[in-house]
Jmol script that loads the backbone (N, CA, C; Angstrom):
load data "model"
ATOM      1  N   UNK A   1       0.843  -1.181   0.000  1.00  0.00           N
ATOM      2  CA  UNK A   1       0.000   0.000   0.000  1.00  0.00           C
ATOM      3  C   UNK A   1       0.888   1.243   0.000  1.00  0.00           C
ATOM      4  N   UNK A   2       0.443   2.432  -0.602  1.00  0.00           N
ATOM      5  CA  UNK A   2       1.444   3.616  -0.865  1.00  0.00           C
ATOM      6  C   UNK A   2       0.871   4.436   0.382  1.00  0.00           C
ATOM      7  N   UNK A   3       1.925   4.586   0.561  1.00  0.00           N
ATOM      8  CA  UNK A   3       2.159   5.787   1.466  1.00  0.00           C
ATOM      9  C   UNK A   3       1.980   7.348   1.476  1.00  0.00           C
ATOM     10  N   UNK A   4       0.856   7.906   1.690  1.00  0.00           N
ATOM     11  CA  UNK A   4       0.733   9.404   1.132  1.00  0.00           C
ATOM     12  C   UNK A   4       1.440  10.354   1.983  1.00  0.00           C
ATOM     13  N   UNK A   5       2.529  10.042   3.131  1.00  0.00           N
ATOM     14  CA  UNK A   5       3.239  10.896   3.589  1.00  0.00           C
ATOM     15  C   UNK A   5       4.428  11.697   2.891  1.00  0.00           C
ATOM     16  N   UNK A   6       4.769  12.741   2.871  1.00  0.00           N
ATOM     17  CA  UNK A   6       5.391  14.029   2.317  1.00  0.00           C
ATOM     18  C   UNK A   6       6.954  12.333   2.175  1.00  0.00           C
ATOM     19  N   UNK A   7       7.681  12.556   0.477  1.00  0.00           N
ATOM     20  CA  UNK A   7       8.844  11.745   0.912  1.00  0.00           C
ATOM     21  C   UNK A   7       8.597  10.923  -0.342  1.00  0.00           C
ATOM     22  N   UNK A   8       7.408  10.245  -0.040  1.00  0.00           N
ATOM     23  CA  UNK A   8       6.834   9.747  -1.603  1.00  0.00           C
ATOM     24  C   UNK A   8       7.490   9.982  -3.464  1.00  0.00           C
ATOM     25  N   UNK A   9       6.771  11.183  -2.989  1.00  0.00           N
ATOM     26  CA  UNK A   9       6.940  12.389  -4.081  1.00  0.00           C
ATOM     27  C   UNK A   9       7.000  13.593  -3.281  1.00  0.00           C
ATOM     28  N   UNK A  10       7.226  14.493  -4.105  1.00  0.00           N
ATOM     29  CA  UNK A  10       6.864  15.939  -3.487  1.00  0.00           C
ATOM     30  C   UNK A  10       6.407  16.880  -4.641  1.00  0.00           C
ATOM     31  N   UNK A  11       5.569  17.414  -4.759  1.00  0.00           N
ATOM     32  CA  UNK A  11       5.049  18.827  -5.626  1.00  0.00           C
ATOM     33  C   UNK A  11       4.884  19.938  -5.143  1.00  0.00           C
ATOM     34  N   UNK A  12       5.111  20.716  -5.959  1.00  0.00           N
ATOM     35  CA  UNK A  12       4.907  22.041  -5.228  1.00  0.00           C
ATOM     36  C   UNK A  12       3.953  23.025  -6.230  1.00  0.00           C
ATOM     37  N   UNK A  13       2.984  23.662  -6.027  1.00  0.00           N
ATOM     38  CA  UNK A  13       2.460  25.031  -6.555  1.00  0.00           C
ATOM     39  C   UNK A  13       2.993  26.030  -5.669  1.00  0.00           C
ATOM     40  N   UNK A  14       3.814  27.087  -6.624  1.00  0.00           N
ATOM     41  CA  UNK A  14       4.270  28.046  -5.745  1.00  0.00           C
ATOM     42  C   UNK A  14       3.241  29.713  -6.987  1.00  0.00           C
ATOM     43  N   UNK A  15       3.748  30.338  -5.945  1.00  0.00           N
ATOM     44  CA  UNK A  15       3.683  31.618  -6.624  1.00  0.00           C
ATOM     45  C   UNK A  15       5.340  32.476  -6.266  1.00  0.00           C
ATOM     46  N   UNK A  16       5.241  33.468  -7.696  1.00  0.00           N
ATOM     47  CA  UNK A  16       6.718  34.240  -7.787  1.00  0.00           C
ATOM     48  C   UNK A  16       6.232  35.613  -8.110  1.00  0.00           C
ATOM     49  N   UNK A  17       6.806  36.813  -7.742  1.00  0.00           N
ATOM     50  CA  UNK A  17       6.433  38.023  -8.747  1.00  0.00           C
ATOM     51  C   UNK A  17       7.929  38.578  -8.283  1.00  0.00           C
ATOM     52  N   UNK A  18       7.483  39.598  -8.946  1.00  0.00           N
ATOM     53  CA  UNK A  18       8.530  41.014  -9.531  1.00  0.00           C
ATOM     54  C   UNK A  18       8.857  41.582  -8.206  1.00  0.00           C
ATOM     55  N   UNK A  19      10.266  41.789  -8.195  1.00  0.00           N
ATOM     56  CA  UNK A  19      10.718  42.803  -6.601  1.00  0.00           C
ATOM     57  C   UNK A  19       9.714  43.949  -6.186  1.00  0.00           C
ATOM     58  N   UNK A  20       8.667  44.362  -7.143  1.00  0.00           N
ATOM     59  CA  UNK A  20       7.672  45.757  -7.032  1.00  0.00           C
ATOM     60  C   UNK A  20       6.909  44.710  -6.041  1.00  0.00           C
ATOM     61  N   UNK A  21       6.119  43.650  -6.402  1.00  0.00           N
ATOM     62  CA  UNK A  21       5.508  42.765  -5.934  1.00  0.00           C
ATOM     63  C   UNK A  21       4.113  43.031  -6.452  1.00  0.00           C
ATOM     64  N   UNK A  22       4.071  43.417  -7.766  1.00  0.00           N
ATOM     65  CA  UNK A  22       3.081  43.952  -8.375  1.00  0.00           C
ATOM     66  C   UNK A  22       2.423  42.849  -9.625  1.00  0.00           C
ATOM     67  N   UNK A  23       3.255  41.984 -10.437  1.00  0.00           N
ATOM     68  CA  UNK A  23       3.094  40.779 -10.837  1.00  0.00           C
ATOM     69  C   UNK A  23       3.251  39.319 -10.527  1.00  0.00           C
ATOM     70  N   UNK A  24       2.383  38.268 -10.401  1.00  0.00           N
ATOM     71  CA  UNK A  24       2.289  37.118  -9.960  1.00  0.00           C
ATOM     72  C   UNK A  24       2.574  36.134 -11.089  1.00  0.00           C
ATOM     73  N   UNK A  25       3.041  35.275 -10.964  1.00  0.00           N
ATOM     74  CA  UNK A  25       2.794  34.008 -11.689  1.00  0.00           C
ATOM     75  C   UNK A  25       2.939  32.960 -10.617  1.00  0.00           C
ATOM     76  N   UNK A  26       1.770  31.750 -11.433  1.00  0.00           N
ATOM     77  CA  UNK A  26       1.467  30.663 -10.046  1.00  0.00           C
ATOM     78  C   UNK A  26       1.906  29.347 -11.156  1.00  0.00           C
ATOM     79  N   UNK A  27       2.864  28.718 -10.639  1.00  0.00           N
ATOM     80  CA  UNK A  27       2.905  27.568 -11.435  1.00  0.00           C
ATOM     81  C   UNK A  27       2.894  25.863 -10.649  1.00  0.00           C
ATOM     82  N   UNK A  28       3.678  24.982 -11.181  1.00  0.00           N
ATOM     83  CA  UNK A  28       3.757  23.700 -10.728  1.00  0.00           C
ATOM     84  C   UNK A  28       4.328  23.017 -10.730  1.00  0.00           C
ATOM     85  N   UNK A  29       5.546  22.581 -10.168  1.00  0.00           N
ATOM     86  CA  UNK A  29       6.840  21.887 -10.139  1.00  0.00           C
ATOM     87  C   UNK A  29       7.465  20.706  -9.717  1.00  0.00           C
ATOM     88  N   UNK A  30       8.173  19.524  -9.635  1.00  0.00           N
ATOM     89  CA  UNK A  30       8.295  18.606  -8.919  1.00  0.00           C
ATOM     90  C   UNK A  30       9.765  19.187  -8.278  1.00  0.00           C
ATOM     91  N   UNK A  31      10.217  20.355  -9.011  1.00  0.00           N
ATOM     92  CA  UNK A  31      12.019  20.064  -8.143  1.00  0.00           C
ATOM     93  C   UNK A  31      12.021  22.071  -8.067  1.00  0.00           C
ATOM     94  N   UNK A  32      11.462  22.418  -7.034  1.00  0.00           N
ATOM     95  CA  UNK A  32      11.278  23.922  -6.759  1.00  0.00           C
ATOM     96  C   UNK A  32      12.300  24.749  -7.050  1.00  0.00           C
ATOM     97  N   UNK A  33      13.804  24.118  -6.282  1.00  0.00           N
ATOM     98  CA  UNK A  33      14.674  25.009  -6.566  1.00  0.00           C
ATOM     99  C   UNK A  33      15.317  24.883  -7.896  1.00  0.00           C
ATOM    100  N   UNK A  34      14.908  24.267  -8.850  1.00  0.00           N
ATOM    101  CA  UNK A  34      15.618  24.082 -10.269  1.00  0.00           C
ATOM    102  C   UNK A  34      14.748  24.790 -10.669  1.00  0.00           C
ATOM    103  N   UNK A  35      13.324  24.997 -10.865  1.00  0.00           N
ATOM    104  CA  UNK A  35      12.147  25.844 -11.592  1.00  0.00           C
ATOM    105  C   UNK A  35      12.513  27.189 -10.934  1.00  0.00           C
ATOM    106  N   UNK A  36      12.758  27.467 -10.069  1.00  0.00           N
ATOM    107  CA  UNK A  36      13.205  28.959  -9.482  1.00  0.00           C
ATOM    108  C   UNK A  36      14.375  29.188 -10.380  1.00  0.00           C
ATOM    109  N   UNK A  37      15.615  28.633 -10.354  1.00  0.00           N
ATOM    110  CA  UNK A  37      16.440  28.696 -11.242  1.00  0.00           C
ATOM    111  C   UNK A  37      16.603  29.088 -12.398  1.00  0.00           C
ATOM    112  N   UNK A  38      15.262  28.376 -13.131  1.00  0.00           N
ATOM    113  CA  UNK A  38      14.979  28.398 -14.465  1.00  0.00           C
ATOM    114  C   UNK A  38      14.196  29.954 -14.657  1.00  0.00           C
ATOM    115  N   UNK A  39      13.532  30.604 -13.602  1.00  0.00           N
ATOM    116  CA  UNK A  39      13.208  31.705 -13.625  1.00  0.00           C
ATOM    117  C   UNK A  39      13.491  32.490 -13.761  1.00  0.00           C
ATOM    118  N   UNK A  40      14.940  32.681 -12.799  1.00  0.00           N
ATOM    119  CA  UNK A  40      15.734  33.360 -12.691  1.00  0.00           C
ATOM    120  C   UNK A  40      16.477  34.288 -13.449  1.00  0.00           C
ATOM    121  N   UNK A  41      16.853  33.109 -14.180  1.00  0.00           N
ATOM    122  CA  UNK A  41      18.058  32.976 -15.658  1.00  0.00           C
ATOM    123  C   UNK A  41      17.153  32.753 -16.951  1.00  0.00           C
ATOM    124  N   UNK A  42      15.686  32.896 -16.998  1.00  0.00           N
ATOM    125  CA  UNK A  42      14.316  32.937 -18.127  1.00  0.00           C
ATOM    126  C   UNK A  42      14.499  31.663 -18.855  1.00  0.00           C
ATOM    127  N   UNK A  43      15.415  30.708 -18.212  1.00  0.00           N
ATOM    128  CA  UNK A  43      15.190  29.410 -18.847  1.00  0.00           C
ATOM    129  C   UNK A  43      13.885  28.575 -19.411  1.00  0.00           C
ATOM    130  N   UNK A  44      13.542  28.347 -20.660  1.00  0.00           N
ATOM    131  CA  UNK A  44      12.785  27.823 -21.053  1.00  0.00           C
ATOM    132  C   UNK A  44      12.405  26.476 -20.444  1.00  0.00           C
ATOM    133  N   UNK A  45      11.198  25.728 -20.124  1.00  0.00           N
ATOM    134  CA  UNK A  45      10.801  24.602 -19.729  1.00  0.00           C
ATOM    135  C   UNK A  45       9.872  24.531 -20.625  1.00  0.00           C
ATOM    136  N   UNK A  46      10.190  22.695 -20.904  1.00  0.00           N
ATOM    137  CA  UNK A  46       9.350  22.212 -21.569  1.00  0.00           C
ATOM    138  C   UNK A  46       8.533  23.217 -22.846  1.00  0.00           C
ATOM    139  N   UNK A  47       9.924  23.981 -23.612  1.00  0.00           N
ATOM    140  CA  UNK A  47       9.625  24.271 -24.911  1.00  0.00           C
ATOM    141  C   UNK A  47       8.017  25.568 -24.778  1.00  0.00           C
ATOM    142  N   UNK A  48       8.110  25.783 -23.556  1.00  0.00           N
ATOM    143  CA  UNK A  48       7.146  26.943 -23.296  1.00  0.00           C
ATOM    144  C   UNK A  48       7.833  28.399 -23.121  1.00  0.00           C
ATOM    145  N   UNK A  49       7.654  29.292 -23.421  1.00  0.00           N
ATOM    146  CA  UNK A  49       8.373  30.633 -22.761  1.00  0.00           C
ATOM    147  C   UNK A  49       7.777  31.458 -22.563  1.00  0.00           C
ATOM    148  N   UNK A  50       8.888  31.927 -21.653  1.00  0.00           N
ATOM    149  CA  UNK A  50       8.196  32.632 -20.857  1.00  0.00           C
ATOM    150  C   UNK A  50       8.054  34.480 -20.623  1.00  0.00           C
ATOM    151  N   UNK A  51       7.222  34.674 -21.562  1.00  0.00           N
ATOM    152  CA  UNK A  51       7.769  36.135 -22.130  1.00  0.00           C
ATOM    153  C   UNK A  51       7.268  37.480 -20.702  1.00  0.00           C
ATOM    154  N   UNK A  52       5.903  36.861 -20.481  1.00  0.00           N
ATOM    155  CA  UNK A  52       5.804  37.935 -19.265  1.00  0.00           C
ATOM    156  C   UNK A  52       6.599  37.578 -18.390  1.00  0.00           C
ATOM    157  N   UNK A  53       7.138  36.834 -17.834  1.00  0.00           N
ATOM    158  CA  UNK A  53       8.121  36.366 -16.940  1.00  0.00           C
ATOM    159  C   UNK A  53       9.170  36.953 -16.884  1.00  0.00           C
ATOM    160  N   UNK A  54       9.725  37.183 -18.222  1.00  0.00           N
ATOM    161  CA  UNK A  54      10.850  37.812 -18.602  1.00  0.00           C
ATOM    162  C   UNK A  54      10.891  39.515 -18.279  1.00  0.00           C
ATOM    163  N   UNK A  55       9.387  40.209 -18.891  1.00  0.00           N
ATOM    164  CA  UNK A  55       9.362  41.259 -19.298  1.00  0.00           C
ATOM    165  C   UNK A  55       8.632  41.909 -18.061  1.00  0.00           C
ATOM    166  N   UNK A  56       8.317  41.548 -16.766  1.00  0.00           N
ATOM    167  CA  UNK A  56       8.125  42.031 -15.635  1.00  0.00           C
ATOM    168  C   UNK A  56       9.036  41.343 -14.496  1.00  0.00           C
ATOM    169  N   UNK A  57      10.476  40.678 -14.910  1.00  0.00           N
ATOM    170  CA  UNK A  57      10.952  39.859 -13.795  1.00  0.00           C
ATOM    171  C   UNK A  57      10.550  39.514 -13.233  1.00  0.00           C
ATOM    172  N   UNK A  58       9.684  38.556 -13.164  1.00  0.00           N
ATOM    173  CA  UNK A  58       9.552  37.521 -12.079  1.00  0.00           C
ATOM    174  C   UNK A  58      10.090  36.478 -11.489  1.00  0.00           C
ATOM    175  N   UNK A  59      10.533  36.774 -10.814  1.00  0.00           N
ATOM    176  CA  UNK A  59      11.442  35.677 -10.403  1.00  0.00           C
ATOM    177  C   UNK A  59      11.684  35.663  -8.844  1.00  0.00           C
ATOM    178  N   UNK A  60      10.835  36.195  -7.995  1.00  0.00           N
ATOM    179  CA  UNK A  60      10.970  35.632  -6.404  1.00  0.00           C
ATOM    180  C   UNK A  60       9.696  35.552  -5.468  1.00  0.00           C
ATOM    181  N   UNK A  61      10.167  33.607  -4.939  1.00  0.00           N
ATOM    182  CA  UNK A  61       9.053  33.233  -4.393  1.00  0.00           C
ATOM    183  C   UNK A  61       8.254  33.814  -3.322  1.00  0.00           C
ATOM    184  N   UNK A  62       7.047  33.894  -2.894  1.00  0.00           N
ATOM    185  CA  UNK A  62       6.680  34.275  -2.437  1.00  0.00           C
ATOM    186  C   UNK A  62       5.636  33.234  -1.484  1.00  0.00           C
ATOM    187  N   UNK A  63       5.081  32.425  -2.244  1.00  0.00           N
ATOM    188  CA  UNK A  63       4.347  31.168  -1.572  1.00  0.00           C
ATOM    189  C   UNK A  63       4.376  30.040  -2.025  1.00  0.00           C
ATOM    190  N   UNK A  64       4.071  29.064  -1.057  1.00  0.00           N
ATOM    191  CA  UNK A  64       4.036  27.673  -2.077  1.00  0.00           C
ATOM    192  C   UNK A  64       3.291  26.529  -1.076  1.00  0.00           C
ATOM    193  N   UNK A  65       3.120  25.445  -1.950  1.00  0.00           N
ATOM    194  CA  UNK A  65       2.392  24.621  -1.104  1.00  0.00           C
ATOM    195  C   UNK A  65       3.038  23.453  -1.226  1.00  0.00           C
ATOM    196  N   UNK A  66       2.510  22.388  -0.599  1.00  0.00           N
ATOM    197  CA  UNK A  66       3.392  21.113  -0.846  1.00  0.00           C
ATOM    198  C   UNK A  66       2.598  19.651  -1.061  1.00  0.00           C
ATOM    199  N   UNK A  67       2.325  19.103  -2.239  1.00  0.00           N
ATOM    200  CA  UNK A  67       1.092  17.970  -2.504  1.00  0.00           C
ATOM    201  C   UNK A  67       2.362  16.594  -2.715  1.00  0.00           C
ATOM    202  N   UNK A  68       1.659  15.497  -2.642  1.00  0.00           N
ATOM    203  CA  UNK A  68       2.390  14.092  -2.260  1.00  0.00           C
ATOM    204  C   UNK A  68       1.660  14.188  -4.200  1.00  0.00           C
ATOM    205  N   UNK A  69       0.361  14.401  -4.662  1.00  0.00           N
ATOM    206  CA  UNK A  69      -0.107  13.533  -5.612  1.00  0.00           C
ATOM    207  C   UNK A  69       0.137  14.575  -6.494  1.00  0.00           C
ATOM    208  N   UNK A  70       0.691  14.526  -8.048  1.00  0.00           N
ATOM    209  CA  UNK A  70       0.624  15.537  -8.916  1.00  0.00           C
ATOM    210  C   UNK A  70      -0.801  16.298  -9.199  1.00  0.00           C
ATOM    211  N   UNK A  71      -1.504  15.235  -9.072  1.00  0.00           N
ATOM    212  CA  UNK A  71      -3.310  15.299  -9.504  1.00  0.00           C
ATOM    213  C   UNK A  71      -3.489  16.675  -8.375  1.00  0.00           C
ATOM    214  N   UNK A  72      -3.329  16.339  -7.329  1.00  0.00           N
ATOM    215  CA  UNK A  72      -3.724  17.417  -6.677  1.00  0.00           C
ATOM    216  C   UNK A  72      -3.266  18.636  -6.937  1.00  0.00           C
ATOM    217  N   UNK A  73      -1.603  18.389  -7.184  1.00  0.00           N
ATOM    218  CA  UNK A  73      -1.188  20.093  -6.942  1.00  0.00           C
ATOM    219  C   UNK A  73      -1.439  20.691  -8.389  1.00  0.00           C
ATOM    220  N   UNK A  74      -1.812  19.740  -9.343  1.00  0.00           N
ATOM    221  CA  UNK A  74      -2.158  20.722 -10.632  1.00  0.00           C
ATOM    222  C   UNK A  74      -3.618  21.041 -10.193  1.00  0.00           C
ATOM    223  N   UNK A  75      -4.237  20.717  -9.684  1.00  0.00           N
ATOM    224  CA  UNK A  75      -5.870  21.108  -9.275  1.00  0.00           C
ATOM    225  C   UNK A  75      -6.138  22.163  -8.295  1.00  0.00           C
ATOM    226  N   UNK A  76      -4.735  22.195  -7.544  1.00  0.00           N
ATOM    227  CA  UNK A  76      -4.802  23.436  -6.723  1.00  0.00           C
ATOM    228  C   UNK A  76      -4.360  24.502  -7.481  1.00  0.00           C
ATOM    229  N   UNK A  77      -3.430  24.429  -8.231  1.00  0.00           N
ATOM    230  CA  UNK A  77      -2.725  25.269  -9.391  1.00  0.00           C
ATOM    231  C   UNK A  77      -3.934  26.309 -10.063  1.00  0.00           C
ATOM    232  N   UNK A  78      -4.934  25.111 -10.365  1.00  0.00           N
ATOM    233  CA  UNK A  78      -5.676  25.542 -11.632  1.00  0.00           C
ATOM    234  C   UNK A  78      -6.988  26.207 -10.738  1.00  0.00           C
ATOM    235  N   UNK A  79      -6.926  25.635  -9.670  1.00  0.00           N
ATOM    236  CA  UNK A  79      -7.763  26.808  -8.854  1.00  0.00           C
ATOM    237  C   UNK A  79      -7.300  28.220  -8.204  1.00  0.00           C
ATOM    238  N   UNK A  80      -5.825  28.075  -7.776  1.00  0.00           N
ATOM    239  CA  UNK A  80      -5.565  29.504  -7.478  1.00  0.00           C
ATOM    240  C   UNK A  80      -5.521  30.554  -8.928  1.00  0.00           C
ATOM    241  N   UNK A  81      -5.289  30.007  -9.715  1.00  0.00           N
ATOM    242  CA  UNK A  81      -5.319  30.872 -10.820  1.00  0.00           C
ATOM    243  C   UNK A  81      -6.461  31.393 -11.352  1.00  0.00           C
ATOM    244  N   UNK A  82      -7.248  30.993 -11.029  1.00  0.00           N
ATOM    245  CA  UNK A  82      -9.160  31.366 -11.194  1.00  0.00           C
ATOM    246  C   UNK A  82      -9.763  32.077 -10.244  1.00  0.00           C
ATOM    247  N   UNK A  83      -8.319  32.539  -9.125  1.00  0.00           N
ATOM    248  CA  UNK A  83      -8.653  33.894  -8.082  1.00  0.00           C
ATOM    249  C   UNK A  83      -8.322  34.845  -8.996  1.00  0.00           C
ATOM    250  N   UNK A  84      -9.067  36.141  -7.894  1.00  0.00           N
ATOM    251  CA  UNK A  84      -8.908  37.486  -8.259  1.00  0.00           C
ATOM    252  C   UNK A  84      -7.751  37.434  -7.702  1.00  0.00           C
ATOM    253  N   UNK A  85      -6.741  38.998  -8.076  1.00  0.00           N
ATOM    254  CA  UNK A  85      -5.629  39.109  -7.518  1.00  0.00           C
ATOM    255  C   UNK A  85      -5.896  39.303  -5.959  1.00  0.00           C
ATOM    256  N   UNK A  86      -6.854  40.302  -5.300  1.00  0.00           N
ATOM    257  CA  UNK A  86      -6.935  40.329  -4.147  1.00  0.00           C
ATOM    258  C   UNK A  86      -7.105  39.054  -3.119  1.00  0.00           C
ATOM    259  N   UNK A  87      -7.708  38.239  -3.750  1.00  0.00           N
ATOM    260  CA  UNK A  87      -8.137  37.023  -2.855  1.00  0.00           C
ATOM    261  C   UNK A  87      -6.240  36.150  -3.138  1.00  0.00           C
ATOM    262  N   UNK A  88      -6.050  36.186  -4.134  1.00  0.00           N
ATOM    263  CA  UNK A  88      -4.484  35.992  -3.892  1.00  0.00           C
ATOM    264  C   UNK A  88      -3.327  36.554  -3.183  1.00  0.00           C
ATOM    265  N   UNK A  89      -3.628  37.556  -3.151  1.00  0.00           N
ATOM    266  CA  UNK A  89      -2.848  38.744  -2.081  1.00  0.00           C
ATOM    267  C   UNK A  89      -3.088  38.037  -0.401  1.00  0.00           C
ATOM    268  N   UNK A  90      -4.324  37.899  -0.495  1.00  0.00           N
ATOM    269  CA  UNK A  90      -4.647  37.492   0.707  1.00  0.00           C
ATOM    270  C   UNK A  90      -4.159  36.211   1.854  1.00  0.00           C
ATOM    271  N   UNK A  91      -4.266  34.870   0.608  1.00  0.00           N
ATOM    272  CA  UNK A  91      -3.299  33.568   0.675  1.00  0.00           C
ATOM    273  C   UNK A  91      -2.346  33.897   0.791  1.00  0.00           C
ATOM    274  N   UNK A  92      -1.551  34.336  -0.114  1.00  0.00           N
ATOM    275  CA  UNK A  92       0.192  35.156   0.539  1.00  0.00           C
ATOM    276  C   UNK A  92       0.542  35.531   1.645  1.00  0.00           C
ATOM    277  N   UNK A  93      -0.770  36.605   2.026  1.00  0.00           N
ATOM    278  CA  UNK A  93       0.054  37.236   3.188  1.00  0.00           C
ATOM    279  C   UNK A  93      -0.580  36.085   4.366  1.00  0.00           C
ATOM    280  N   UNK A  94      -1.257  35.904   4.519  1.00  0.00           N
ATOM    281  CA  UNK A  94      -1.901  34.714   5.843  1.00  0.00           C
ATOM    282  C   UNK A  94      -0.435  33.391   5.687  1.00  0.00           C
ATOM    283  N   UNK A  95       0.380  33.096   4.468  1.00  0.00           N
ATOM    284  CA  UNK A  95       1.312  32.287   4.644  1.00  0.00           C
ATOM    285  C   UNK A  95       2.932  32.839   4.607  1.00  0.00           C
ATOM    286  N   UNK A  96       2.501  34.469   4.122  1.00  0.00           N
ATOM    287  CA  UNK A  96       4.052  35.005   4.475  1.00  0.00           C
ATOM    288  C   UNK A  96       3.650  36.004   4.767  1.00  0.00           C
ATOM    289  N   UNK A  97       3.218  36.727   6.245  1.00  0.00           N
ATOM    290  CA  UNK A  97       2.594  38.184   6.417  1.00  0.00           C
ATOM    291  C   UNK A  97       3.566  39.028   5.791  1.00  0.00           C
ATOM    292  N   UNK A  98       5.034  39.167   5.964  1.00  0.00           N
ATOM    293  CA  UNK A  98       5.730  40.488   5.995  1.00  0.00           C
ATOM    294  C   UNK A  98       6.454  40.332   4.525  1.00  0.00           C
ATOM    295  N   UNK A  99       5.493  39.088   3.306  1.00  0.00           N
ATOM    296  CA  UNK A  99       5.745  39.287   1.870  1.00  0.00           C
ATOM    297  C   UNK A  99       7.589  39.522   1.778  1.00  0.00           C
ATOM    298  N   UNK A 100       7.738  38.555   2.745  1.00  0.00           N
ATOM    299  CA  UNK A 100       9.740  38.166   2.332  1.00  0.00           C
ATOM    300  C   UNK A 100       9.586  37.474   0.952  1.00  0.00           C
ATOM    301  N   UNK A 101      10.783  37.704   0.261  1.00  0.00           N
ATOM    302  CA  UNK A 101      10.797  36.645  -0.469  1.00  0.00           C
ATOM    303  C   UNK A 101      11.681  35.609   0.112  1.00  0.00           C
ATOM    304  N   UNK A 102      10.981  34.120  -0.589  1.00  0.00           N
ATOM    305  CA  UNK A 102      11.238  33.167  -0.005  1.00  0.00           C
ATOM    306  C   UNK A 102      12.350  31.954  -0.671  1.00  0.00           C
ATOM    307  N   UNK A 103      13.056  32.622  -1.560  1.00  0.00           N
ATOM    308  CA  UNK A 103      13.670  31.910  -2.450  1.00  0.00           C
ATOM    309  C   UNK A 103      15.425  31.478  -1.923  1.00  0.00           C
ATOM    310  N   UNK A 104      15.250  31.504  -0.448  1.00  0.00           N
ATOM    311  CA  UNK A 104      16.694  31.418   0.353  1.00  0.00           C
ATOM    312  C   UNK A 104      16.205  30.096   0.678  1.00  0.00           C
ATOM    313  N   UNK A 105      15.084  29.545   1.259  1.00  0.00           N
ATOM    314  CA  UNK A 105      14.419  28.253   1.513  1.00  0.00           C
ATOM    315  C   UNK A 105      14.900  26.992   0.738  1.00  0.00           C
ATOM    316  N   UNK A 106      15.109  27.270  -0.615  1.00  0.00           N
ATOM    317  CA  UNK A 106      15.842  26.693  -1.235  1.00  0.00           C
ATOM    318  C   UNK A 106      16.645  26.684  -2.579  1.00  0.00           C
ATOM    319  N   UNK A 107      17.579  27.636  -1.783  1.00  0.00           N
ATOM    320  CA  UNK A 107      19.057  27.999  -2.051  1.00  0.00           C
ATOM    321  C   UNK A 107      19.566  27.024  -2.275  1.00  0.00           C
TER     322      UNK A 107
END
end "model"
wireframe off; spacefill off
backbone 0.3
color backbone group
């Protein structure tokens, strides 16, 4: 029988924006600090690019979550993205009040 404790797998939906903290992007990852990476430096994944990414820097985390099943964290994915920005603002700050960025976590 599988084990649904964190270790399994790990996924993550995080969100990233711009040092203003004025643009968001929410995506979905299995290896966080390589997709941060790839942000960073506007590395292409999986033949997608990433032009607003590029053209408002985005590139530091701000939240994230942590799912054992892919199924889930793309379903949470695809629901935070069907918030308004305010109701997203809101999740952020209730999981990082003072909006650090969080991209030293995994450095």
């Amino acid at each position: 029988m599988l084990n649904r404790s964190e270790g399994f797998h790990t996924y993550y939906i995080y969100t990233i924006t711009n040092k203003y903290r004025t643009a968001f992007y929410i995506g979905v990852t299995n290896n966080l600090k390589l997709r941060l990476f790839q942000h960073k430096e506007n590395v292409e994944a999986r033949n997608k690019t990433y032009a607003s990414n590029s053209k408002y820097n985005i590139e530091f985390l701000v939240y994230y979550e942590k799912f054992t099943w892919i199924h889930d964290a793309i379903s949470r994915e695809k629901e935070l993205k069907k918030w308004r920005k305010d109701k997203k603002m809101a999740l952020i700050k209730d999981f990082n009040p003072s909006f650090e960025f969080l991209d030293y976590q995994f450095g």
